[in-house]
C-alpha positions in Angstrom: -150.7 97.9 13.8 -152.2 97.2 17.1 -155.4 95.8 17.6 -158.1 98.1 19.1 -157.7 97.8 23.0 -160.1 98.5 25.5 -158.7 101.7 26.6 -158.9 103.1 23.2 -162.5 101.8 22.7 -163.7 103.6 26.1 -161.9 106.8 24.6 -163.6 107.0 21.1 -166.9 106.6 22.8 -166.0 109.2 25.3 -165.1 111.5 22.4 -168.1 110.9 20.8 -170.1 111.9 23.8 -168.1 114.9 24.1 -169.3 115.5 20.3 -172.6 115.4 21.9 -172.7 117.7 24.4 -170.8 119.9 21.7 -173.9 119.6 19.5 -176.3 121.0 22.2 -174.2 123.0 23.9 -173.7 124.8 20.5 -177.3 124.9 18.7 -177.3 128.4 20.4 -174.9 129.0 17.6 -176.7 128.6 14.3 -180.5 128.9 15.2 -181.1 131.1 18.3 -181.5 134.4 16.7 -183.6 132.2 14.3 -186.0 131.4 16.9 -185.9 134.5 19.0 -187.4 136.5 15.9 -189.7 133.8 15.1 -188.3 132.9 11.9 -188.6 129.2 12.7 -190.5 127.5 14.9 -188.0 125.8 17.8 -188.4 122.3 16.9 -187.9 122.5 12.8 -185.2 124.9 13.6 -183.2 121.9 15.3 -183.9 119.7 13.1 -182.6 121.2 10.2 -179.6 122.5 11.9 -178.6 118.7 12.5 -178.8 117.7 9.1 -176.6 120.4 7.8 -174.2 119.9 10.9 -174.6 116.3 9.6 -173.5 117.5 5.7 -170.7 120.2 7.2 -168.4 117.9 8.9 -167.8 115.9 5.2 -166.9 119.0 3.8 -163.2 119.4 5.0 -160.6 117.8 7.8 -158.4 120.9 8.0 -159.6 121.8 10.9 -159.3 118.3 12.3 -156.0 118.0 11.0 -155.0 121.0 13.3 -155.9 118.9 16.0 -154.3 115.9 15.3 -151.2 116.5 14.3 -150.6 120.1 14.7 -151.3 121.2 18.6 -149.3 118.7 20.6 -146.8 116.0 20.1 -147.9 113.0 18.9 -144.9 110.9 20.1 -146.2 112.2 23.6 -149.3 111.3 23.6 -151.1 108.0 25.2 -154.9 106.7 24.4 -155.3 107.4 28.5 -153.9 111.6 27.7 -157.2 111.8 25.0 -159.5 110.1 27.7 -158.2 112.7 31.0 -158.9 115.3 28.3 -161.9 114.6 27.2 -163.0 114.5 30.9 -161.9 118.1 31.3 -164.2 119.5 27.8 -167.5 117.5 29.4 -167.6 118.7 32.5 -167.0 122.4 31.5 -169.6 122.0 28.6 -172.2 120.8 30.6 -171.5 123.3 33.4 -171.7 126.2 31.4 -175.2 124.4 29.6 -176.6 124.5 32.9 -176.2 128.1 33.3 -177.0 129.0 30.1 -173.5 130.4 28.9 -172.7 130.4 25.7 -168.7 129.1 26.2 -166.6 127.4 23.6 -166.8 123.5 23.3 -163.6 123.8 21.0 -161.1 125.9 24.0 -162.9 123.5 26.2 -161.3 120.5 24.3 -157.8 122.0 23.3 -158.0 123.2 27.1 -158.1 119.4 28.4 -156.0 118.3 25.8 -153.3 120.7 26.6 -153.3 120.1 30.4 -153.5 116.7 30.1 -150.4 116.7 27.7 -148.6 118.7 30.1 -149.2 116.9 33.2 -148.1 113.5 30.9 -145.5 114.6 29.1 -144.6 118.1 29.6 -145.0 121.6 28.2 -142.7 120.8 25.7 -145.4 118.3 24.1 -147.5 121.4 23.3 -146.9 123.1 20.3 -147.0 126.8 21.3 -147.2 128.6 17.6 -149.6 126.7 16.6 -151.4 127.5 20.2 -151.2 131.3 19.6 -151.7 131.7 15.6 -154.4 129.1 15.4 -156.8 129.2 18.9 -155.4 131.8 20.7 -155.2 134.7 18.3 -158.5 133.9 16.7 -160.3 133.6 19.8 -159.9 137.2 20.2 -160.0 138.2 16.7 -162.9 136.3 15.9 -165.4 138.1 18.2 -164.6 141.1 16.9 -164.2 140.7 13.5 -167.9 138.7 13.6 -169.3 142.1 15.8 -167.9 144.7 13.4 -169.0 143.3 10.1 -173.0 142.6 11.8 -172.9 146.3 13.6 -171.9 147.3 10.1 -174.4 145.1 8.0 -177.2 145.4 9.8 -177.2 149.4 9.7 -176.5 148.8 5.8 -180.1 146.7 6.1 -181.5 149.5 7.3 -180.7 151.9 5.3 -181.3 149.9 1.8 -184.5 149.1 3.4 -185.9 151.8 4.4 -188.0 152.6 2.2 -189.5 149.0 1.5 -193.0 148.1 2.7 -192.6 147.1 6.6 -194.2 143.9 6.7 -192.8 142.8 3.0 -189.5 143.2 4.3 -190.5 141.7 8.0 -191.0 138.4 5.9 -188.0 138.5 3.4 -185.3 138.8 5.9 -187.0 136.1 8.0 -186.4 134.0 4.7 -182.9 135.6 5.2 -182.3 134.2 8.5 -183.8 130.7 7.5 -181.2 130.9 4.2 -178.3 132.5 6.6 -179.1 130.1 9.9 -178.7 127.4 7.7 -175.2 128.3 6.7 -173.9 128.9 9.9 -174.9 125.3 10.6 -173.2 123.8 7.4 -170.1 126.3 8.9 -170.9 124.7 12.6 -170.2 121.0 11.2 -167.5 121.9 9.6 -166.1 123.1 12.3 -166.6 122.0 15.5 -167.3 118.8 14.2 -163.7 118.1 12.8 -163.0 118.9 16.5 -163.4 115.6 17.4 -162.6 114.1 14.2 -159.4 115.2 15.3 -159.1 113.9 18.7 -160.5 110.4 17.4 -157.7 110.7 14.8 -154.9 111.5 18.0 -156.1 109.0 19.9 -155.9 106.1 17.3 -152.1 107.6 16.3 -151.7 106.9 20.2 -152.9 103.5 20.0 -151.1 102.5 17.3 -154.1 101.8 15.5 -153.3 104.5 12.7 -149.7 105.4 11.1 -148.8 108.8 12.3 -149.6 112.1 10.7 -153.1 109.9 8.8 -155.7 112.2 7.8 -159.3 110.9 9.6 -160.6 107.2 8.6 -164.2 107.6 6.7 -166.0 105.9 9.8 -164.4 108.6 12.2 -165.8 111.6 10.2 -169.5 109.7 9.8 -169.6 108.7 13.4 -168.5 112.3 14.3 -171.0 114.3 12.2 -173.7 111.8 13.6 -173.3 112.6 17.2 -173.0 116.2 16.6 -176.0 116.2 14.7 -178.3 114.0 17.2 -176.7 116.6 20.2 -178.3 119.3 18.1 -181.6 118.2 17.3 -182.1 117.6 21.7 -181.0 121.1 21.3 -179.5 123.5 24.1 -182.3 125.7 25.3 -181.0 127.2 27.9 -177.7 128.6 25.9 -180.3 129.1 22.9 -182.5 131.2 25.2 -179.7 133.3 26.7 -177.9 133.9 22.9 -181.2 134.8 21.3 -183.1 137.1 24.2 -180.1 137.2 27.2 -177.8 139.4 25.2 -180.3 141.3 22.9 -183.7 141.9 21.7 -183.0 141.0 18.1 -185.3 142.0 14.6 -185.0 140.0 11.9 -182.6 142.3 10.1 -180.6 142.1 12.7 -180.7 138.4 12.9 -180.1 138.3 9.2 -176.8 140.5 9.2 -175.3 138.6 12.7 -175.8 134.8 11.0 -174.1 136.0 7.7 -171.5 137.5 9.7 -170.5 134.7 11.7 -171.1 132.1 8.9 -168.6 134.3 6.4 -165.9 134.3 9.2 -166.3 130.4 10.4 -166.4 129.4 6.8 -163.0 131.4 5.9 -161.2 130.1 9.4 -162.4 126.4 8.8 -160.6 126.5 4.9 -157.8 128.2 6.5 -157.6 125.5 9.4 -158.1 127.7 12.3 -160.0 126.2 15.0 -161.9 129.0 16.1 -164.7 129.1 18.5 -167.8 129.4 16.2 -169.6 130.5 19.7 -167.5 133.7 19.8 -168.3 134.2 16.2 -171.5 134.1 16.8 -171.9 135.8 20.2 -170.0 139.0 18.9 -172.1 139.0 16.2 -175.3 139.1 18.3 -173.7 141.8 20.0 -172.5 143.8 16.6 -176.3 143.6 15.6 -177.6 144.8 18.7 -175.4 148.1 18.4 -176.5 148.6 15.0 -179.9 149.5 15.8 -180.8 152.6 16.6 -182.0 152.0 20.3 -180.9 148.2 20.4 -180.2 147.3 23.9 -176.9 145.0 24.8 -177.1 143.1 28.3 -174.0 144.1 29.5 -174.2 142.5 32.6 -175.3 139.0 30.7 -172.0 139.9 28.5 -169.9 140.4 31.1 -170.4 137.1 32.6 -170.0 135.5 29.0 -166.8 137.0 28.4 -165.5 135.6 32.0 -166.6 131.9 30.8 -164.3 133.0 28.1 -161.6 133.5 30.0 -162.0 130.7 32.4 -162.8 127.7 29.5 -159.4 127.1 28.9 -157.4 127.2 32.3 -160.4 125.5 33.8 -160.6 122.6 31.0 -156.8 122.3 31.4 -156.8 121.8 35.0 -159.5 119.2 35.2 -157.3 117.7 32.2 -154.3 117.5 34.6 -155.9 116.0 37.1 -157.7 113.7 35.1 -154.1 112.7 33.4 -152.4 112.3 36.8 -155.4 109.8 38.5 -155.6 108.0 35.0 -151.6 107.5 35.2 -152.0 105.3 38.6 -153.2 102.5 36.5 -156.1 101.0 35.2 -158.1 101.4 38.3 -157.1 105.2 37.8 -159.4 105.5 34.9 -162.0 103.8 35.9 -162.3 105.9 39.2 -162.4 109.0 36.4 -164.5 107.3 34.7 -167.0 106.7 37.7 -166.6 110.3 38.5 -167.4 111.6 34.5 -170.8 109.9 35.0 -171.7 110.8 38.3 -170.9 114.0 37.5 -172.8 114.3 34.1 -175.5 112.5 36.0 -175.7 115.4 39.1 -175.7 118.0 36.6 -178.6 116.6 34.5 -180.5 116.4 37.6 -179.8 119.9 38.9 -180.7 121.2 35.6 -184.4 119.4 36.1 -185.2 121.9 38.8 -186.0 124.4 36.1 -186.6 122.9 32.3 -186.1 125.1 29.7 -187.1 123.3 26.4 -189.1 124.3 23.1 -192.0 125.6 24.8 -190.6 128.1 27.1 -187.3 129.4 24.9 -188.2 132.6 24.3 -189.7 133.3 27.6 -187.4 135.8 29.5 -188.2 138.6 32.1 -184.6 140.2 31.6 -185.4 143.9 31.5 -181.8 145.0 32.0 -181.9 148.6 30.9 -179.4 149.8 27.9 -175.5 150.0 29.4 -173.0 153.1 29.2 -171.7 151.1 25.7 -175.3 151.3 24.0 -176.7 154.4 25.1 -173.2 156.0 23.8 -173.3 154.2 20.7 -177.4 155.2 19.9 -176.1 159.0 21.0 -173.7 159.2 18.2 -175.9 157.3 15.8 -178.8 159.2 13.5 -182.2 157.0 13.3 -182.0 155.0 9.3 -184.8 156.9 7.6 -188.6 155.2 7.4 -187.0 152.9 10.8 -190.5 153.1 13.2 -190.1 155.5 16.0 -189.6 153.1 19.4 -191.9 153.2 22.0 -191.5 155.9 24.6 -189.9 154.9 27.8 -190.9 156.7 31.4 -188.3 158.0 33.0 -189.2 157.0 36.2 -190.5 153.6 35.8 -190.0 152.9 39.4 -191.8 155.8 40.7 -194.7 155.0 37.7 -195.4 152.0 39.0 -195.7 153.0 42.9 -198.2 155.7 41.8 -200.3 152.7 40.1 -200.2 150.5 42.7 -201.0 153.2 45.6 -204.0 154.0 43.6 -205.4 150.9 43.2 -204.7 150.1 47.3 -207.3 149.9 49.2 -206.7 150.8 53.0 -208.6 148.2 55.7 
């Protein structure tokens, strides 16, 4: 074996910063809805989330395994193909943090790894079934799946409770969500953070530093649940604020049915090795629950841009891989110029993103009154009110016109 060269030292802190940014970028994931409803206080809500992000990524390397030796070639692959990717899955999670989307750090990874494997060694290098029946496949069946079984549960929630004392059951599915949050962030490490157990894993194959087709080395799998859980304990506000009060306006039972939703269907992809998007599970499940009320609201507009992020995380990871691959491939000067430019540009964004703070104290604090889209109001036409569910609040029909009224007499002419 090799020893451990520069290059490859530069790419395992790289892909431990990228764990990082995964960890923040993806608190959204476990605890938003937590906090939205006011089941946890922000802070404590981090906090534990990192622990059990911590625990999750010991509990399984299939996931990583996927990574390492299933999606591209390993013959193909150099230390500098890891680093150009890694570039790529930064820059689009940070990006996306800063306007508060919700995108996947996992297509944002396999993105740059498969563009930079391209533009090094070919298409060939990229294992296509394993592209389509393990990301691509359930990054459009996991949404869905997530959404049905939520819309589904949380009407069940309603109906079994409907007869239970309000505020009694206010307080035992806010136990609900702490018990369920806390699952989806055991199911979070054990995903995502096997993400870049994985590329670790790739990159010392690369180097020469592991025999090929090795499962992850202990240190790789502590260091890796470590820097996913310190990226969630800074927590991502802005993506938290956006999953827990962008899409809907969520009651505990419906935060209670979307986090056992997505938990049951990341927990079943990580033992199957699927590297699924645990931010699509979750995001369709916000969105199931917010159907399943009887005069829940969905942000359509706030969706529409979400599911364009979607669309755009792997081409747009890819192509900054590429390019990435292509300066790195001039020589060493190569990476260090993309090196220069990975700071820099994480630096720029961090300062742009000063402008307006969004932390703890001002999370929940939204003035998106985006009325309910042609999806909702259809879906609360056809669906009967759950017995003993309080009546909502009346709405004007002319808020517009309400409001003038108010304010012209109030106005005082000079």
């Amino acid at each position: 074996m090799e020893s451990f060269s520069l290059i490859l030292a530069i790419v395992v802190v790289t892909a431990l910063a990228f764990d990082f940014t995964n960890g923040f970028h993806d608190t959204a994931n476990a605890m938003a809805t937590t906090i939205s409803t006011g089941a946890m206080k922000p802070k404590v809500a981090v906090a534990m989330s990192a622990v059990l992000n911590l625990v999750g990524a010991f509990l399984s390397v299939e996931v990583a395994n996927t990574i390492s030796k299933g999606l591209v070639d390993e013959a193909g692959i150099r230390p500098e193909v890891i680093f150009a990717a890694l570039v790529g899955a930064i820059l689009w999670n940070l990006l996306t943090w800063l306007v508060g989307l919700p995108s996947s750090s996992s297509h944002a990874l396999m993105g740059g790894l498969i563009g930079a494997t391209i533009a090094s060694a070919g298409v060939g290098a990229v294992h296509g079934d394993v592209l389509v029946t393990k990301v691509l496949i359930p990054a459009i069946a996991a949404p869905l799946v997530a959404g049905i079984a939520a819309m589904l549960a949380t009407r069940l929630t309603y109906s079994l409770g409907k007869k239970a004392d309000g505020e009694a059951s206010r307080k035992g599915y806010r136990a609900g969500q702490i018990a369920s949050a806390g699952l989806v962030s055991l199911a979070h490490g054990t995903n995502d953070a096997q993400k870049t157990m994985g590329i670790i894993t790739l990159a010392l194959v690369a180097g020469g530093t592991l025999a090929p087709d090795s499962d992850p080395p202990m240190w790789v799998i502590l260091s890796a649940g470590i820097a996913i859980a310190l990226g969630t304990y800074l927590g991502g506000w802005r993506i938290i604020r956006t999953m827990g009060k962008g899409l809907t306006d969520l009651q505990p039972q419906q935060g209670f049915a979307a986090q056992t939703s997505a938990a049951t269907v990341i927990l079943a992809s990580s033992h199957l090795g699927f590297s699924l998007s645990t931010t699509h599970s979750v995001s369709g499940a916000v969105m199931g629950a917010g159907l399943g009320r009887k005069g829940g609201v969905v942000r359509w507009s706030t969706a529409t841009r979400m599911f364009v992020a979607w669309g755009l995380t792997l081409p747009a990871a890819a192509l900054v891989g590429a390019v990435a691959e292509y300066v790195t491939g001039l020589g060493a000067w190569g990476t260090a110029v993309v090196a220069v430019f990975l700071v820099a540009s994480s630096a720029a964004i961090w300062k742009i993103s000063r402008r307006e703070v969004v932390d703890h104290t001002n999370v929940n604090d939204t003035d998106d009154a985006e009325p309910a889209g042609v999806v909702t109001t259809a879906m609360a036409a056809v669906t009967p009110p759950p017995a003993g569910t309080p009546a909502e609040e009346p709405v004007p029909s002319f808020p517009a016109q309400a409001t003038a009224e108010r304010t012209a007499s109030t106005t005082t002419t000079v």
